[in-house]
C-alpha positions as CSV (number, residue, x, y, z in Angstrom):
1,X,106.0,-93.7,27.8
2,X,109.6,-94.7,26.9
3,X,111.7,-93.2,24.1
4,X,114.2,-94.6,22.8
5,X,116.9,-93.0,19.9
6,X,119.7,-94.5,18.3
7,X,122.1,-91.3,16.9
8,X,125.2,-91.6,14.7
9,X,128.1,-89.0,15.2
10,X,132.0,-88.6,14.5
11,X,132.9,-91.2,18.0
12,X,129.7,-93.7,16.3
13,X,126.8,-94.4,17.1
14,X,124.9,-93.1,20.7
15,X,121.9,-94.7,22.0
16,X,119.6,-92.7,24.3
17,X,116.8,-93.7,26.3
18,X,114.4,-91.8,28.6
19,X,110.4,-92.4,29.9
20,X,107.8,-89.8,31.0
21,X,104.4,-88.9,31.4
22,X,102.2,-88.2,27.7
23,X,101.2,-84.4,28.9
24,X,99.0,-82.7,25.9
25,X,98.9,-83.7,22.3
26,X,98.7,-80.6,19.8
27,X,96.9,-80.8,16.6
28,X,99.1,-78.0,14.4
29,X,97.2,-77.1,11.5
30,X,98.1,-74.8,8.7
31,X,95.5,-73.7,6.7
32,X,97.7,-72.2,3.9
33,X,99.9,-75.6,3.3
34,X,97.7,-78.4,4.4
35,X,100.9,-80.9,3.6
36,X,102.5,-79.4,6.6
37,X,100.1,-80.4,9.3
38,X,101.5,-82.5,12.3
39,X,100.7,-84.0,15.4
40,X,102.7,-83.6,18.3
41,X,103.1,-86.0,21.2
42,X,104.6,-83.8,24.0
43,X,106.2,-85.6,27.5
44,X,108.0,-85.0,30.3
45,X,110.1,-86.8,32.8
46,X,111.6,-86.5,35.6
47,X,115.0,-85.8,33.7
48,X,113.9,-85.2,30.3
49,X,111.2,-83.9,27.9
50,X,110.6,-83.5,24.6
51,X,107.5,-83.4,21.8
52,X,107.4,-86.1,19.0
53,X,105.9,-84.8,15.8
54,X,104.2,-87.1,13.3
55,X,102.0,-86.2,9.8
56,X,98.7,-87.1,9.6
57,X,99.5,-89.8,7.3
58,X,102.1,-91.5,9.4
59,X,99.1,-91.2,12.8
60,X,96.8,-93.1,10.3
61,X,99.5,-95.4,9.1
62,X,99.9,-95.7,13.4
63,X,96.4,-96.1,14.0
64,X,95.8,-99.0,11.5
65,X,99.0,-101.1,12.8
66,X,97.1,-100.7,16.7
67,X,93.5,-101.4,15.8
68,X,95.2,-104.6,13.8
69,X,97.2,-105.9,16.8
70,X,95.3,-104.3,19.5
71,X,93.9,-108.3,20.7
72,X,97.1,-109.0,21.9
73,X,97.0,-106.8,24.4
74,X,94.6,-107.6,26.3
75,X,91.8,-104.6,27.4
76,X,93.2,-101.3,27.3
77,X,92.1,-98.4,29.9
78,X,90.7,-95.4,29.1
79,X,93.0,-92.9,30.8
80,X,91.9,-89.1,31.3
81,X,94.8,-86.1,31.3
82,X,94.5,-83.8,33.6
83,X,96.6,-80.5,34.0
């Protein structure tokens, strides 16, 4: 997996990049505000790591974009995680 961030500040803007492995992804639910349910993508690399957080809205909005182009990328393996 590779991120990459593009971050304004005072000297302009900063452009980051790192890669690691996809280690666990954490469904966070909240019963009492179901609006503030996420998904969170965490990694690690040999330098860096970090969770990315999306709404269930967003992971469907993700989801529908992949199944649509999915055919251009040839067959995907089914990868298991271990710990």
């Amino acid at each position: 997996m590779r991120i990459k961030i593009k971050k304004q500040n005072p000297d302009g803007i900063v452009k980051l990049e790192s890669s690691g492995e996809l280690k666990e992804i954490i469904m966070n639910e909240d019963f009492l505000n179901p609006w503030d349910e996420s998904i969170a993508l965490c990694f690690k690399g040999k330098n860096s790591s970090g969770i990315i957080e999306i709404t269930p809205k967003e992971f469907e909005i993700l989801s529908h974009e992949i199944e649509k182009k999915k055919h251009l990328f040839g067959k995907f393996k089914v990868m298991k995680f271990e710990k």
